[in-house]
N, C-alpha and C positions, 0 to 999 in steps of 0.2 A: 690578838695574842698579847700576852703582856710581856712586857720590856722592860727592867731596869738599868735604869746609866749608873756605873759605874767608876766615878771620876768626877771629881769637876776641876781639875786642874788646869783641863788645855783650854786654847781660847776658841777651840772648835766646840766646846762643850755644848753652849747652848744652841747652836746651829744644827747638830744631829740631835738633841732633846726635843727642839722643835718639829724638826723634818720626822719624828715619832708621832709627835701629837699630830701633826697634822695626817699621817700616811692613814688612812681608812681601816686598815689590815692591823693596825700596831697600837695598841695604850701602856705609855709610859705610867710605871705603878709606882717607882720611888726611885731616890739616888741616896748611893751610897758614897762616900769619900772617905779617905783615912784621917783627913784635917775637920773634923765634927765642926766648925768655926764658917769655915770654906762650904762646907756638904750642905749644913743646914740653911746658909744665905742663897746657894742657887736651886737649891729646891724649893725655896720660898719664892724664887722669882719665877719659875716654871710649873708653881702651883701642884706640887706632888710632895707627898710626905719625905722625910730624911730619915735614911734605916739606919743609926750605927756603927749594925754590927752586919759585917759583909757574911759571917756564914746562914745567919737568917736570911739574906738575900738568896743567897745560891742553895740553900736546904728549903727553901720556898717553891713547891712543887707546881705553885699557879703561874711561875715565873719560868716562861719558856728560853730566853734570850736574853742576853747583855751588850747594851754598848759601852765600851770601854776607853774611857779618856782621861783615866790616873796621867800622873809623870811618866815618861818612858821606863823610868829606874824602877816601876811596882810593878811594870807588865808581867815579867815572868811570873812575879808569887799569882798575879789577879788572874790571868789568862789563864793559868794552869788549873790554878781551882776550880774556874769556872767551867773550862774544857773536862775536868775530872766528877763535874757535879751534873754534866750533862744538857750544859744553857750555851743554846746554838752561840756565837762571839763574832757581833761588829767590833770591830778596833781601827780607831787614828795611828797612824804609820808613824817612828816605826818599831819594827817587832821587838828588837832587844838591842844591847849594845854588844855583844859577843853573837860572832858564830856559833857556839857552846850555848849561849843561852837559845836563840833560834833554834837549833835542833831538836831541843830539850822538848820547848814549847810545842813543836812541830810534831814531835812523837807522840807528845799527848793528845794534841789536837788529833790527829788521826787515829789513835785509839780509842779517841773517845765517841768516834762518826756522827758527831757535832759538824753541823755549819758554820764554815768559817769564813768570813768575810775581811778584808784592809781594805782602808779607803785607798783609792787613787783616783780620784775624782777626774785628773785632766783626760785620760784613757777613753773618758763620757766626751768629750768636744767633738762636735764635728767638724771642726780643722785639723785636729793629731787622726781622727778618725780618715779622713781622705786623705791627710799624708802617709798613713801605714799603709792604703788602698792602691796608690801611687806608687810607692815604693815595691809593694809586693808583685804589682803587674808588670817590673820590668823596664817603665818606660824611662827609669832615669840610670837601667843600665848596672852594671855593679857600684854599689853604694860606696863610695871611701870617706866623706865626710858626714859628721850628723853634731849639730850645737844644739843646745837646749839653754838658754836663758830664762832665769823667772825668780824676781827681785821684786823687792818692795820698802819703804822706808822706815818699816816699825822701831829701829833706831834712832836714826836721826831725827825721828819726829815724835818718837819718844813714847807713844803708844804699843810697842810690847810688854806684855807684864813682866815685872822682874825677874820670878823665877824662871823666864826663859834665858835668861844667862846663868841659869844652875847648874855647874857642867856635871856636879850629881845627881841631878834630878834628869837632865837633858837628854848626858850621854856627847855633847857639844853644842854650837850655836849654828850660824845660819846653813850649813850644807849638812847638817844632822835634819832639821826643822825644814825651813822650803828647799832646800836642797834635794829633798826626797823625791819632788818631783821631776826636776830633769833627772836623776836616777833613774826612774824606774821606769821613764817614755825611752830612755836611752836602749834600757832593756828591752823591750819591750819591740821595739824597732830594729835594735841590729843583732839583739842577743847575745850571750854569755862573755863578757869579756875574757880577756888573758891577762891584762897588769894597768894597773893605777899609778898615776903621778897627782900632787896636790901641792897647792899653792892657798895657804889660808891667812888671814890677816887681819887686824883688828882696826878700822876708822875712830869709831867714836869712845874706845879705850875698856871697852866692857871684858870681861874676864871670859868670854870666851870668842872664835871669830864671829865676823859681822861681814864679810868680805868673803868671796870663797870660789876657786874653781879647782876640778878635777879632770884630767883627758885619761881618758880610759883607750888601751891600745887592744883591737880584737884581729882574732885570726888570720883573717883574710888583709893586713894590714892598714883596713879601715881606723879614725880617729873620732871618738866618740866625748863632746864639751860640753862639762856640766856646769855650769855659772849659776852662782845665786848670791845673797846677799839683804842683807836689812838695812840697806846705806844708799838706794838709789831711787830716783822719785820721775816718773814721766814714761818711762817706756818697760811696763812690768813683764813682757812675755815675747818669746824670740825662740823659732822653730823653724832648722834654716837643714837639708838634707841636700848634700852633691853627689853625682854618679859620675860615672865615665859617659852615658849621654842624657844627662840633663842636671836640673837642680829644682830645688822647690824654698820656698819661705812662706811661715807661718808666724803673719806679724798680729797676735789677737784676732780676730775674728774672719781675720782675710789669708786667703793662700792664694800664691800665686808661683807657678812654677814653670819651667822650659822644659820642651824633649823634642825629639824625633818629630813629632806630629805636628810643631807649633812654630818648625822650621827653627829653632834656637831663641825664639823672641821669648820673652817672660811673660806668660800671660795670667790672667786672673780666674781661678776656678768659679765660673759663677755658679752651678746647682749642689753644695754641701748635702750629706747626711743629715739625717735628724740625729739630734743627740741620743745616748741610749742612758736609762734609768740611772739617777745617782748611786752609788755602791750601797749607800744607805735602803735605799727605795729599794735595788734588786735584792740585797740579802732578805728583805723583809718577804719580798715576792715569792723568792725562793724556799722559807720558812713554808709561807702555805703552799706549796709544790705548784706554783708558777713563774718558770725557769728556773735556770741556773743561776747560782752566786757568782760573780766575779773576784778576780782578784783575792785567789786561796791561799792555803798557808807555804807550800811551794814560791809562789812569787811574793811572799814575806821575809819567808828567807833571803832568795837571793837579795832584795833588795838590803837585807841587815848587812848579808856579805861585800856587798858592793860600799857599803859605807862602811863595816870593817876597814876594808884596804885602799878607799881613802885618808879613812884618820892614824891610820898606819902608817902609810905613806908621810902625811906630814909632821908627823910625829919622827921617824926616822931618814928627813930629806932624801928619801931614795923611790925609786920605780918597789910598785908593793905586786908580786906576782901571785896571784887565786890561785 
């Protein structure tokens, strides 16, 4: 089936144009970008023609699906079109900067009964994968803590492209961007929170943060730590879950946790899950009716919401209540 990318803004661009080309089921036929300068240099490196003009893309009836890696700030005009022109939609996270705009989008998307896919790649690990396993069997007891850390140095080492400190292109900097991932495993694991507190901050002096945590407080008066950051270098992933009887931590590729069964000792999970298809891979799969898509435009939302009333939060130094 044919594919057009949609974007080449993010730095994830060539990473899902490739995982196209190579998936068996998918040919990437052209990319379209609103910067013709941008558009035409990475369709030149990816070997596929440059369209443009985006309504010849989406009024292109050979062209069944998009993936979509504009700035977060075009998503609503791109997605909607594209949801409205009837081309299934992969999209890099995340959905919009407003509540208002996610809905928007959300109503279309479902109107349109289009295929909708958002990357959340970590969801695929088989360490977050055995920790959800863990958690849901009980054996660590009622859950009251869950952290999530996941940092990397593309500031200080100076390797992020610029327009990722465009807070109007962005929407913000590092908990808008890798921040999304301890979001959306937070959700993902303890579910819907009730109020945001944020803490954001700038190291290396760039015009939006580079520094950043949020605790999220949920019902059951469970505390839910989102950390991230473009300013730390050595230790990029940290998944640490406590209960009333037991704990778990997921340091990169190893879990290791305590319960009931292991006498309280911390032991090390030796036999993992296999990993399940990248979001990329299953939406494609899903396109020709094998399985389902992951990660729909429901859990796009929440995640835009959850980042709402983070930057809400620190924007108004106060607890932000959903």
């Amino acid at each position: 089936m044919n594919i057009a990318v949609l974007g080449a803004w993010h730095v994830h661009t060539m990473e899902y144009s490739t995982a196209l080309q190579k998936n068996p089921d998918s040919t990437l036929c052209c990319l379209w970008d609103s910067d013709p300068e941008r558009g035409a240099q990475m369709a030149e490196k990816l070997g596929v023609p440059f369209q443009p003009d985006l309504d010849a893309v989406l009024s292109d009836p050979s062209i069944e699906g998009v993936s979509v890696t504009t700035a977060t700030s075009e998503h609503p005009q791109v997605l909607m079109a594209a949801a409205k022109a009837g081309k299934h939609i992969f999209t890099e996270k995340v959905l919009a900067f407003t509540n208002e705009e996610a809905e928007e989008i959300a109503k279309t998307v479902k109107e349109s009964g289009i295929i909708f896919t958002i990357s959340y790649p970590h969801k695929t690990r088989p360490t977050l994968k055995a920790a959800k396993e863990i958690l849901e069997s009980g054996k660590l007891g009622q859950v009251t803590y869950a952290r999530v850390r996941n940092v990397h140095n593309g500031s200080t080492a100076g390797w992020l492209p610029p327009h990722f400190y465009n807070a109007a292109e962005t929407g913000g900097g590092a908990m808008m961007d890798l921040g999304a991932h301890p979001m959306y495993t937070l959700h993902w694991l303890m579910g819907e929170p009730k109020s945001v507190v944020s803490m954001f901050t700038t190291v290396t002096g760039k015009p939006v943060e580079d520094n950043a945590v949020s605790v999220l407080e949920f019902e059951n008066g469970a505390l839910g730590v989102s950390e991230t950051g473009f300013v730390s270098t050595g230790l990029p992933y940290v998944l640490e879950l406590s209960g009333t009887k037991g704990s778990l931590m997921v340091h990169n590729d190893l879990l290791e946790y305590s319960s009931e069964e292991t006498e309280g000792k911390l032991v090390k999970l030796e036999t993992l899950p296999e990993p399940d298809p990248m979001p990329i891979d299953a939406w494609i799969a899903a396109l020709g009716g094998k399985g389902t898509a992951p990660n729909g435009i429901d859990e796009a939302v929440a995640l835009t919401r959850l980042m709402v009333g983070a930057y809400e939060s620190y924007r108004t130094r106060a607890k932000n209540v959903f």
